[in-house]
C-alpha positions as CSV (number, residue, x, y, z in Angstrom):
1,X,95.8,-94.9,26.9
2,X,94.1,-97.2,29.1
3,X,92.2,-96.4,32.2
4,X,94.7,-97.8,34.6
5,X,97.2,-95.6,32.8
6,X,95.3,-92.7,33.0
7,X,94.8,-93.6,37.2
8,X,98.6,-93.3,37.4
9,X,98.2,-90.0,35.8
10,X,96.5,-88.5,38.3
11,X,98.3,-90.3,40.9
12,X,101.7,-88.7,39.7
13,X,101.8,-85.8,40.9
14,X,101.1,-87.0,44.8
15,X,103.2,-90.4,44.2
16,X,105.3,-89.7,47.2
17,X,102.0,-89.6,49.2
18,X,100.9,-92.5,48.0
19,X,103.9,-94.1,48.8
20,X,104.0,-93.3,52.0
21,X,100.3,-94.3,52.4
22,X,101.2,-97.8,51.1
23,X,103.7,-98.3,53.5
24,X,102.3,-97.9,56.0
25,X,99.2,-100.4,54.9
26,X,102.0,-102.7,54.7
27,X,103.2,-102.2,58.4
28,X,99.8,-102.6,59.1
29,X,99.4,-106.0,57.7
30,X,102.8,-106.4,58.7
31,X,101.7,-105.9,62.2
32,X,98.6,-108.3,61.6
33,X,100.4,-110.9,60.9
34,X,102.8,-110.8,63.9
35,X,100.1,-110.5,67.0
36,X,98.0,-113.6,65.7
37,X,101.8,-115.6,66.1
38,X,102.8,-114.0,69.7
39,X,99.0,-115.1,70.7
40,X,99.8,-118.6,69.3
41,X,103.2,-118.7,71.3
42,X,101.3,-117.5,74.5
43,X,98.4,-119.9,74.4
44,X,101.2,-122.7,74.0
45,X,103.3,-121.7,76.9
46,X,99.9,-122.3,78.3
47,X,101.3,-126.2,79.7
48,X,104.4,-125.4,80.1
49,X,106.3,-122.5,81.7
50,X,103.4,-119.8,81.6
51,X,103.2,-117.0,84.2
52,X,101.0,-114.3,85.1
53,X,104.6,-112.0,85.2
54,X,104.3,-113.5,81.4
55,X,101.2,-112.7,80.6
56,X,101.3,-109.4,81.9
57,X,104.4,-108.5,79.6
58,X,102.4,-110.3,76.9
59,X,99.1,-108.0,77.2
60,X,101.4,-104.8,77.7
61,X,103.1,-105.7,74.4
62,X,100.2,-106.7,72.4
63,X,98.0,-103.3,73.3
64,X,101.6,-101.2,72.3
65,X,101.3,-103.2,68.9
66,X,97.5,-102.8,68.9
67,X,98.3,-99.0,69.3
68,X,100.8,-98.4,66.7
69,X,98.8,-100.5,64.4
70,X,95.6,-98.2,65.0
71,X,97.7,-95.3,64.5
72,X,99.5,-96.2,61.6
73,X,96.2,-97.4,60.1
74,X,95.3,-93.9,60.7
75,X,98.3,-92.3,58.5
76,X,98.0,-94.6,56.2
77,X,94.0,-93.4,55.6
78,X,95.0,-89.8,56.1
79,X,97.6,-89.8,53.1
80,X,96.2,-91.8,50.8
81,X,92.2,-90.2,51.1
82,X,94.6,-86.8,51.3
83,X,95.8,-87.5,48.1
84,X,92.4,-88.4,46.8
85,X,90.8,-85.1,47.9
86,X,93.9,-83.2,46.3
87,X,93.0,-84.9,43.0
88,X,89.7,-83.9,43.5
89,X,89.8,-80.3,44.0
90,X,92.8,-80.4,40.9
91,X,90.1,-82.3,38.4
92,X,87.4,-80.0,39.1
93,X,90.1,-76.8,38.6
94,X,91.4,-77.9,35.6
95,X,87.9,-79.1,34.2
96,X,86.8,-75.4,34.3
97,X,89.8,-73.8,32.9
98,X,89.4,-76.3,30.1
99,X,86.0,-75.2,29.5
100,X,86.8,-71.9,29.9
101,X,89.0,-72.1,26.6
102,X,86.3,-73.8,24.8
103,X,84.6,-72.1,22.1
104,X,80.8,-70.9,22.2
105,X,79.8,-73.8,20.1
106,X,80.8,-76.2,22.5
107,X,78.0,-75.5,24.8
108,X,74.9,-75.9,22.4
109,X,76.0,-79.5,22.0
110,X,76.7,-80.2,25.9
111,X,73.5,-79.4,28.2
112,X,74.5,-77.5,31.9
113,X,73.0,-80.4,34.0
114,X,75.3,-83.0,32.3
115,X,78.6,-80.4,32.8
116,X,77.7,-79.8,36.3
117,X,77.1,-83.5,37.3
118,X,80.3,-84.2,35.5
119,X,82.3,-81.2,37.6
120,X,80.4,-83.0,41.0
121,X,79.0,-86.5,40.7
122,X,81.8,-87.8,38.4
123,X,84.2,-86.2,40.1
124,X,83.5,-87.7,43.2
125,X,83.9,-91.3,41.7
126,X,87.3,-90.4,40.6
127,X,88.5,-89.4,44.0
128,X,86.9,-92.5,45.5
129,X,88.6,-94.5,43.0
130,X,91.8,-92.6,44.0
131,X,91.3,-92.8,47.3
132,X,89.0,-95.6,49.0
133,X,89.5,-98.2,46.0
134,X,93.5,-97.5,45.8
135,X,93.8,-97.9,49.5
136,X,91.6,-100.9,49.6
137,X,93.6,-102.6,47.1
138,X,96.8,-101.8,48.3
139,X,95.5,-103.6,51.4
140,X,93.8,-106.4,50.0
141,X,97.0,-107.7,48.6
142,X,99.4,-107.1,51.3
143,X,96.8,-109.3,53.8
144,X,97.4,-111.8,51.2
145,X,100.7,-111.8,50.1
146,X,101.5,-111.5,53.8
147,X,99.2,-113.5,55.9
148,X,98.8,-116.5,53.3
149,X,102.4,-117.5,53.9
150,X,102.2,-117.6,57.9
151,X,98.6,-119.5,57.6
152,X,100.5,-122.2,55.3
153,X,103.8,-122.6,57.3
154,X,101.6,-123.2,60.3
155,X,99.4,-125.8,58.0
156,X,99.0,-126.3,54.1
157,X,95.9,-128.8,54.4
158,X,93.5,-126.4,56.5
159,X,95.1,-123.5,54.7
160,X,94.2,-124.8,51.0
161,X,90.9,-126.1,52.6
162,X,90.1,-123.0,54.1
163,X,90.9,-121.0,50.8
164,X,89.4,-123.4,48.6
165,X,86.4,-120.9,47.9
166,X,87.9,-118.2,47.0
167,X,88.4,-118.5,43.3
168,X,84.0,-118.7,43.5
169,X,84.3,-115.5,44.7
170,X,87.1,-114.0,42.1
171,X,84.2,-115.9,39.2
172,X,81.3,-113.9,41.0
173,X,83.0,-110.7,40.7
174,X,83.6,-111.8,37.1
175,X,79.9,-112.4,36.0
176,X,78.5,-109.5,38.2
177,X,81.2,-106.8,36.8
178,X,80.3,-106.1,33.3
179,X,76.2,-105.6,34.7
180,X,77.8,-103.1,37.3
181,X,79.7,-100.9,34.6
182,X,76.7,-100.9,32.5
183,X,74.3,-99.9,34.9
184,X,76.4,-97.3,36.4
185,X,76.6,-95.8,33.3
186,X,72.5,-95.9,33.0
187,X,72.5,-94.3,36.8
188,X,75.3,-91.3,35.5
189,X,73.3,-90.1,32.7
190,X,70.1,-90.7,34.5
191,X,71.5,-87.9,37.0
192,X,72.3,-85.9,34.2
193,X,69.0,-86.1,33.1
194,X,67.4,-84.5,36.0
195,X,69.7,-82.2,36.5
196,X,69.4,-80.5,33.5
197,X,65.6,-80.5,33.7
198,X,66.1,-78.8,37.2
199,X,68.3,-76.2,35.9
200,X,66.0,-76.0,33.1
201,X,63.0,-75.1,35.3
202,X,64.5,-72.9,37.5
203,X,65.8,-70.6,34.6
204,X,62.5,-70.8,32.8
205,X,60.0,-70.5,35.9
206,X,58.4,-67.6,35.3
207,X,57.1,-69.0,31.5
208,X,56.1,-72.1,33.3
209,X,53.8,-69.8,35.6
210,X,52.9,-67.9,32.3
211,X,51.9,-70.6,30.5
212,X,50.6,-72.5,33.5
213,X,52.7,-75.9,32.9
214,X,53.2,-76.7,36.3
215,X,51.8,-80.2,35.9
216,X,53.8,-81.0,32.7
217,X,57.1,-79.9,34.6
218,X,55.4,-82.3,37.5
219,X,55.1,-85.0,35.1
220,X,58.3,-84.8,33.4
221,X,59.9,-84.9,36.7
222,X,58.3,-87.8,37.7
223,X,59.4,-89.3,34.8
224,X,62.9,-88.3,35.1
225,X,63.1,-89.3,38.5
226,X,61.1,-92.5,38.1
227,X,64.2,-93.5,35.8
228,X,66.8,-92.2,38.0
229,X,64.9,-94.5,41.1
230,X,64.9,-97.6,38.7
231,X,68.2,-97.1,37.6
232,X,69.8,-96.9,41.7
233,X,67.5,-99.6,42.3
234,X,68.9,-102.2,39.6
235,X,72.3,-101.0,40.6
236,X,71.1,-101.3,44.1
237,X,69.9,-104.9,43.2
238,X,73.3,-106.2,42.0
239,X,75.2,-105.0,44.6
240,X,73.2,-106.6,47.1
241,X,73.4,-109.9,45.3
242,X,77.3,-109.8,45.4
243,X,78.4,-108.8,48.6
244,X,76.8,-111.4,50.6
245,X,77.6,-114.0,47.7
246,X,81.2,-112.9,48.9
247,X,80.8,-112.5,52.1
248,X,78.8,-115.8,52.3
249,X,82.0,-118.5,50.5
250,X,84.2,-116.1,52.7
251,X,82.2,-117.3,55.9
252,X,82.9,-120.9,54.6
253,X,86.7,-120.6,54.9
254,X,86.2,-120.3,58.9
255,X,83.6,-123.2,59.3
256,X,85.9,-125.6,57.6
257,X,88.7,-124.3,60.0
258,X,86.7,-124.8,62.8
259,X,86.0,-127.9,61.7
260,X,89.0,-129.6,59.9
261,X,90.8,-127.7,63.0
262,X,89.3,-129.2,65.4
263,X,90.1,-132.5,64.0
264,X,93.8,-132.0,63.1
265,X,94.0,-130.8,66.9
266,X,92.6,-133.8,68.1
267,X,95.6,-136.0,65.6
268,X,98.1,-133.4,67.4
269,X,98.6,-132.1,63.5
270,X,98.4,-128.9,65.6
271,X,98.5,-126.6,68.9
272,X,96.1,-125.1,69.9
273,X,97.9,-121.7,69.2
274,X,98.2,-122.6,65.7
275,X,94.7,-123.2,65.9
276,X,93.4,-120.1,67.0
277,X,96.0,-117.9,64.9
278,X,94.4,-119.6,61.9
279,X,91.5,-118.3,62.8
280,X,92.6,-114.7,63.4
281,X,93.9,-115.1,60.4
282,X,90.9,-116.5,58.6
283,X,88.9,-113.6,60.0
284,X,91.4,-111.3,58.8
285,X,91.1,-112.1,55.6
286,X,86.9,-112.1,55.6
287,X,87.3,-108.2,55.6
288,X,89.5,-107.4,52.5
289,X,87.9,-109.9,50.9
290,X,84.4,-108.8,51.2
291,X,85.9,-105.4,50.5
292,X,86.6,-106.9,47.2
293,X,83.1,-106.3,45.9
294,X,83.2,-102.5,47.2
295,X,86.7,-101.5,45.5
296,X,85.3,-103.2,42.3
297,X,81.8,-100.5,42.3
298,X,84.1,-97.7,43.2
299,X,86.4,-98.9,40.5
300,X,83.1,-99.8,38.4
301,X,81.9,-96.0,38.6
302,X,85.4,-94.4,38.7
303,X,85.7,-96.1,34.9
304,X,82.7,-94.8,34.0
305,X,83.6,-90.9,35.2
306,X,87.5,-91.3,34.0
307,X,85.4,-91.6,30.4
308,X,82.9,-88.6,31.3
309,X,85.3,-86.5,32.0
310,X,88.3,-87.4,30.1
311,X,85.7,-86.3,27.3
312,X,85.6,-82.7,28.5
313,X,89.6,-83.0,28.8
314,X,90.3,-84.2,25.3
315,X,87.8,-81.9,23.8
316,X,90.2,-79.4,22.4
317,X,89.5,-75.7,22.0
318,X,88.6,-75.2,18.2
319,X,89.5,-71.5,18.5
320,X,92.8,-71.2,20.1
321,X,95.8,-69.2,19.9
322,X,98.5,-69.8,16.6
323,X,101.7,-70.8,17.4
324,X,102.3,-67.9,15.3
325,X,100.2,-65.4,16.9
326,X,101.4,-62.0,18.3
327,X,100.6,-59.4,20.9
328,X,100.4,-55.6,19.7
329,X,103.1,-53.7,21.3
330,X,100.8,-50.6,20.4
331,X,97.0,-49.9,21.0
332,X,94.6,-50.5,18.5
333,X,92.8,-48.0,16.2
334,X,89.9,-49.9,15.2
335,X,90.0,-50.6,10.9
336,X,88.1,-53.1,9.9
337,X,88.2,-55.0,6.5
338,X,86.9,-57.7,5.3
339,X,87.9,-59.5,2.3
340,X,85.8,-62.2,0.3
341,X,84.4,-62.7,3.5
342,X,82.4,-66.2,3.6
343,X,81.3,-68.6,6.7
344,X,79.3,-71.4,6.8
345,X,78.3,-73.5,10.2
346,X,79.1,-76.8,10.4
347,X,76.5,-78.7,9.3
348,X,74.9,-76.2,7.2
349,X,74.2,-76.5,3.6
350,X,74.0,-72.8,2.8
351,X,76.2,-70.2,3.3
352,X,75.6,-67.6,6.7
353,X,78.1,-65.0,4.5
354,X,78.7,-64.9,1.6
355,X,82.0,-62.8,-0.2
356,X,81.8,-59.9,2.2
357,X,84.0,-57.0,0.8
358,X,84.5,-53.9,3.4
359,X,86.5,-51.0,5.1
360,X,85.4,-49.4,8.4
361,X,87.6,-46.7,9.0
362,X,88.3,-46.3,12.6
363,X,86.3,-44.3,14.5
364,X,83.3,-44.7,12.3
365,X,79.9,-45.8,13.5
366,X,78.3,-48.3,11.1
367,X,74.7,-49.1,11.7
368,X,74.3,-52.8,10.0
369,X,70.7,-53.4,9.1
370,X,68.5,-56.3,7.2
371,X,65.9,-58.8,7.7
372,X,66.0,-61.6,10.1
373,X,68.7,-64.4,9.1
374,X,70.4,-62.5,7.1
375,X,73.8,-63.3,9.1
376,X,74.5,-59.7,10.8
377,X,74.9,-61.7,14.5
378,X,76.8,-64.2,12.4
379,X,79.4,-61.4,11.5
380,X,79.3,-59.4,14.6
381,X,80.6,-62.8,16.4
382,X,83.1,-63.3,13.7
383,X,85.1,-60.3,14.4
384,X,86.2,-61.3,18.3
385,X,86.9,-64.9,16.9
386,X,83.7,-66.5,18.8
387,X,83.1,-68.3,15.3
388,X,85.9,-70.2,13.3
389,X,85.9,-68.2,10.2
390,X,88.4,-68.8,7.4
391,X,92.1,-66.5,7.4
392,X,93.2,-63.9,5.5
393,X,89.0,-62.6,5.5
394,X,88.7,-60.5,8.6
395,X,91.4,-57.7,9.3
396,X,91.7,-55.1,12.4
397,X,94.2,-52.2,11.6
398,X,95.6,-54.6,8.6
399,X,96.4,-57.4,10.9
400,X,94.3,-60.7,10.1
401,X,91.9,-61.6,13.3
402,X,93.7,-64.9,13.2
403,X,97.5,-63.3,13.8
404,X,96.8,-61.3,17.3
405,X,96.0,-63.2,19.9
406,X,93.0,-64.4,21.5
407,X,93.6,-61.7,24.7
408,X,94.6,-59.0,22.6
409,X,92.2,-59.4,20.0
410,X,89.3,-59.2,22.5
411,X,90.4,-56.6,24.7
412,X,90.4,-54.6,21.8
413,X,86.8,-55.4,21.1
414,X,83.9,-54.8,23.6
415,X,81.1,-56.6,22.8
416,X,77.1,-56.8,23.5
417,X,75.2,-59.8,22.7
418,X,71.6,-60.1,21.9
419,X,71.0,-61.6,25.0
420,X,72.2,-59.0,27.9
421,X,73.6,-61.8,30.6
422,X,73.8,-60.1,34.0
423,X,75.4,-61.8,37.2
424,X,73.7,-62.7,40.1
425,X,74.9,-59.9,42.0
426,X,75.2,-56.3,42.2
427,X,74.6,-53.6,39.6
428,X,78.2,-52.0,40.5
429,X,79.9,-55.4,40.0
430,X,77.6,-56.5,36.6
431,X,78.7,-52.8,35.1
432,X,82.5,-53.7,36.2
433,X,82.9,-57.3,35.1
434,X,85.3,-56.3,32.5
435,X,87.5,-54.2,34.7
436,X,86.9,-55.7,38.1
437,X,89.3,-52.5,40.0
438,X,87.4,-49.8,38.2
439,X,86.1,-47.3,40.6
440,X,82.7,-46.3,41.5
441,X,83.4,-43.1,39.2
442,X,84.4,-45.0,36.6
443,X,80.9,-47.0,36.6
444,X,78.4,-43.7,37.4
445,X,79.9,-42.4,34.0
446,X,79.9,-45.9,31.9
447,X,76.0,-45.8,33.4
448,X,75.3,-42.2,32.4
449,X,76.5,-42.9,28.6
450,X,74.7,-46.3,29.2
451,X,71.5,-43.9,29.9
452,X,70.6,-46.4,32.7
453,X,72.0,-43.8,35.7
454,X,68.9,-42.7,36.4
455,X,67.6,-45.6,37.0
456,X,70.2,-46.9,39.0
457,X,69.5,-44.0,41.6
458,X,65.9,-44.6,42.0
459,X,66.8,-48.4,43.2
460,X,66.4,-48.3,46.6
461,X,70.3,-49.9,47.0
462,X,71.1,-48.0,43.7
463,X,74.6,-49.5,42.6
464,X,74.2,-51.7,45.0
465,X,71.1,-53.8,44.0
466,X,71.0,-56.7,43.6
467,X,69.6,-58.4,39.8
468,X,69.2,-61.5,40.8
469,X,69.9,-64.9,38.6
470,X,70.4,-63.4,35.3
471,X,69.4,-60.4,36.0
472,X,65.5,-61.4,36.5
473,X,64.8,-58.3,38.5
474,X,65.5,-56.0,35.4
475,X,63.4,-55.2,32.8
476,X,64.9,-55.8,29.3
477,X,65.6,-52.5,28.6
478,X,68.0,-52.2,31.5
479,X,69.4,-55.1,31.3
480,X,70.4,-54.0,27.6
481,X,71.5,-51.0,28.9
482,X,73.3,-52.5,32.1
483,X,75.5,-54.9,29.8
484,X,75.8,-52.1,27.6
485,X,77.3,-50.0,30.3
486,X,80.0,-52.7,31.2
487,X,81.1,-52.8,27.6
488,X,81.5,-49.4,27.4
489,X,83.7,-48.8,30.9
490,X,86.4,-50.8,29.2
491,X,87.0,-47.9,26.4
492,X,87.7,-50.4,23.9
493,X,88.4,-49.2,20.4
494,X,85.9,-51.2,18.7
495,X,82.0,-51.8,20.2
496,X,79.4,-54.1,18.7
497,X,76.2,-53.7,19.7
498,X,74.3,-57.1,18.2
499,X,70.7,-55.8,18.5
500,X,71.9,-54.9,22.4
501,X,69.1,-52.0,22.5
502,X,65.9,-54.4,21.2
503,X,64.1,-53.6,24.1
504,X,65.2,-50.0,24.3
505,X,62.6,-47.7,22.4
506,X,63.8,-45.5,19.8
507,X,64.3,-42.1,21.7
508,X,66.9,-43.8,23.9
509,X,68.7,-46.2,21.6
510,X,69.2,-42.7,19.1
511,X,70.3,-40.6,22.7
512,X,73.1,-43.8,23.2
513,X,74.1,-43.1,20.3
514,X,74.7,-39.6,20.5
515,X,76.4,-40.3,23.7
516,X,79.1,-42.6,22.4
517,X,79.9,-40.0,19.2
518,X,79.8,-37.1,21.7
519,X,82.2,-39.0,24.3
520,X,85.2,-37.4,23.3
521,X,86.5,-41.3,22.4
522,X,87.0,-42.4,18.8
523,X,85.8,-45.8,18.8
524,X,84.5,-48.0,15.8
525,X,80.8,-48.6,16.8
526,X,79.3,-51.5,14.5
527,X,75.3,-51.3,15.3
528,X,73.2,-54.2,14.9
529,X,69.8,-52.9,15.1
530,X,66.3,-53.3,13.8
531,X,65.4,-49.4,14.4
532,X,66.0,-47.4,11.5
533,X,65.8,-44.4,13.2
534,X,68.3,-45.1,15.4
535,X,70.5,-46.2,12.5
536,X,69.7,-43.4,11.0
537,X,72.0,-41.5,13.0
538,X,75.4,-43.8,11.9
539,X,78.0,-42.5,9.6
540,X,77.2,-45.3,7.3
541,X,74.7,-48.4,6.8
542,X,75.4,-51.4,5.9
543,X,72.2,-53.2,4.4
544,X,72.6,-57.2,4.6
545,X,70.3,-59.9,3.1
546,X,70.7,-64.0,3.1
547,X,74.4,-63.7,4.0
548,X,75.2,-61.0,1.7
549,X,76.0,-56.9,1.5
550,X,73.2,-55.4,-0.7
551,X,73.3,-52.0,-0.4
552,X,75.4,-49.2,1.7
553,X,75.4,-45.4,2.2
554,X,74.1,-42.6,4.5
555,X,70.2,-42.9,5.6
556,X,70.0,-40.1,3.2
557,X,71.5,-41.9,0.1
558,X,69.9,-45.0,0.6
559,X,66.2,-44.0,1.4
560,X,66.4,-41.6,-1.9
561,X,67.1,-44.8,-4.1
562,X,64.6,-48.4,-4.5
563,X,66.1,-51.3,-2.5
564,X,65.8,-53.1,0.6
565,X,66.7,-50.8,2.9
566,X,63.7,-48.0,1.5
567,X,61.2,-51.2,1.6
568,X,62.9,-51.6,5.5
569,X,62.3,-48.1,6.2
570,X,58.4,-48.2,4.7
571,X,57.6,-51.5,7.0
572,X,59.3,-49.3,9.9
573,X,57.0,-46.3,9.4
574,X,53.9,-48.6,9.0
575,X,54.7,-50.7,12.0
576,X,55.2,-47.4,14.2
577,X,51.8,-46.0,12.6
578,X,49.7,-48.9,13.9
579,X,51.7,-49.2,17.0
């Protein structure tokens, strides 16, 4: 699909608008054309029966046509840069619904300055182009199509003399416009650049203090923005060699009216009226054309962000509901079973799992232990679909993961990452994401089995504190237990915990544990954890290395037998000795 194509797209839904916009541009020009003609007819009555009664009716008439042209001008601006903001606030919805369906994936390969200049800056191209350059165009060639014909019925020569320039300026346009695409798209990604190192920064501010970088980050700024300046500049360089290029042959069309003009009037070729309508018309046409070279940059950079974000658009959703997929008419009990199991990343040579073979019964809590790498995140987010694992090798309550859909598969599965990710806002509302109506009881007892209630009431605000931008005003330990608290005020049947209490000591990640078996709700608990102790506590363990299942038991069964998890449990007990 071309570009143009894809402009009438996003013109179709407001068409009528535009239409109406259009319309009245062409009344406009319409109008343009008809008060340069009564002027001529007035300045010719001039020798012959002109009266002051006349010219009185004449003025009157020409400020009523003066009027309705400035107000239909006025509509005409109003619905078509109407339509243009509509389009905008459209784009930048469905851009974030789009990229709310995208997998997790998606976002290691796009950075957050380039997405949000593309939701802003490119963005506001478009609606320009929708707006300014549509409008601009639509008036450019109705001041043509229109006033050409009344400038050569009054004269061909001075007409065709007059115009004579004007394919310079279409050939100036042509060398200039494939210098202005290119460096529009060096000024885009430029401001992607720097945004993404601002965004950077700001996140990571306080290990720049740490590590005192301060004049790296300066540095790398400069740079950034020494790049972004040269790229404007260049950009800022061509445009300011076209425009007065066109402005400049434009300019010529009216010295050779005044001159041939004067002449022909002289050889009684023509009145004086028609003389000085030419020129109306002459200068009418300066504008549009001059305005040439400003609808081409606006259609220059509205290319380039049509691209950008069509990029996002066509970027479909790798994980996605099955045409076949159903919704669960009854709750779920929280089985899981996993059957030659095996995932690799795309990309990767080696396998992250390999021929997993499993049943969790529900309602048991599974602590899932092993050293580093060996792929227990990978498996915790293959169970809620945030990976795209093979069918027929995960199954909750004998359904495969890939039959239920996406919303009833997750709601069925609360989940807490490695990295807790609170909200820039209160405690009550971070606990309550998942269930944005729940009631402040409903939260205090989510924070009590959450063991962060305490806490909470010692804040001078309590619930109401504010954490800051991802939750910087938190320790770790209650930011685990924070995000831990949301997942668990959603009483889903299954909760993974991927290393969630890291930063939690021992005594309280073993007392969270308690709490959830003591709750009086059987839920499968799968535990991704580092302190045996804790998983000590779990109906079963399973013991993972380099993708793969190597042992599973009680704490008791497995420390009373050699393997990796009694050689776990040793480096544990030496690690808390010297600690």
């Amino acid at each position: 699909m071309s570009r143009f194509q894809k402009l009438l797209n996003y013109l179709d839904p407001y068409r009528w608008q535009v239409a109406q916009g259009i319309g009245a541009l062409f009344v406009v020009n319409a109008l343009s054309v008809y008060i340069p003609l009564l002027i001529r007819e007035g300045i010719d009555r001039l020798k012959t029966s002109f009266t002051s009664e006349y010219l009185t009716r004449l003025a009157i008439f020409l400020v009523l046509l003066t009027s309705i042209m400035w107000i239909v001008r006025m509509a005409s601006r109003i619905a078509i840069f109407g339509v243009g903001r509509q389009v905008q606030a459209k784009m930048k919805q469905d851009i974030f619904e789009h990229i709310l369906s995208l997998e997790p994936g998606y976002f290691v390969t796009m950075t957050v300055g380039d997405l949000v200049n593309r939701f802003t800056s490119d963005v506001e191209n478009i609606m320009r182009l929708v707006g300014f350059a549509v409008l601009s165009t639509a008036n450019i060639v109705f001041a043509y199509a229109l006033t050409l014909p009344a400038m050569l019925s009054i004269n061909v020569k001075l007409t065709l003399m007059a115009l004579a320039v004007y394919p310079l300026m279409l050939i100036v346009v042509q060398l200039f416009s494939g210098q202005l695409r290119t460096q529009q798209v060096t000024v885009q990604e430029s401001i992607s650049d720097l945004s993404e190192l601002i965004q950077e920064d700001m996140s990571g501010i306080a290990l720049i203090k740490i590590y005192a970088q301060e004049e790296t980050e300066r540095k790398a700024f400069r740079q950034k923005n020494n790049e972004l300046f040269t790229a404007n500049l260049k950009l800022a360089q061509l445009r300011n060699t076209i425009f007065p290029i066109i402005q400049g042959l434009a300019s010529i069309s009216l010295l050779v009216l005044l001159w041939q003009g004067g002449l022909a009037i002289v050889d009684n070729q023509i009145t004086v009226g028609d003389f000085l309508s030419l020129i109306i018309f002459a200068q009418n046409l300066i504008f549009p054309t001059a305005l040439l070279g400003f609808t081409i940059t606006a259609y220059q950079r509205g290319e380039v962000s049509i691209d950008r974000v069509e990029a996002i658009l066509f970027n479909r959703p790798q994980i996605a509901d099955l045409p076949t997929s159903i919704h669960l008419d009854t709750p779920i009990k929280g089985q899981i079973v996993a059957r030659n199991f095996s995932y690799t990343y795309p990309g990767a040579q080696t396998p992250a799992l390999k021929q997993l073979n499993f049943t969790i019964e529900a309602g048991e809590t599974i602590a899932i232990v092993g050293p580093i790498g060996a792929g227990k995140s990978t498996l915790a987010n293959a169970l809620p679909r945030l990976l795209e694992i093979p069918e027929q090798s995960l199954f909750i309550d004998g359904y495969d993961v890939h039959q239920l859909s996406l919303a009833d598969l997750r709601s069925a599965i609360a989940y807490v990452p490695q990295e807790s990710f609170l909200f820039s806002t209160s405690i009550e509302n971070n606990i309550r994401y998942g269930d944005p109506l729940a009631n402040h009881d409903a939260v205090e007892t989510a924070a009590k089995w959450g063991q962060i209630n305490t806490e909470i009431l010692n804040f001078p605000q309590q619930y109401d504190t504010i954490v800051g931008e991802r939750g910087i005003t938190l320790s770790g330990g209650q930011r685990q237990r924070t995000a831990l608290s949301r997942a668990l005020l959603l009483n889903a049947p299954i909760l993974i915990l991927d290393d969630a209490l890291s930063s939690v000591d021992n005594q309280t990640a073993t007392a969270i544990l308690q709490n959830l078996s003591q709750s009086g709700q059987k839920r499968t608990v799968l535990f991704i954890t580092h302190q045996l102790s804790a998983a000590a506590t779990a109906d079963r363990i399973l013991v993972m290395d380099k993708g793969e299942i190597v042992q599973t038991g009680t704490h008791q069964e497995l420390i009373a037998r050699a393997g990796l998890y009694q050689w776990l449990c040793s480096q544990n007990q030496l690690e808390e000795l010297l600690h």
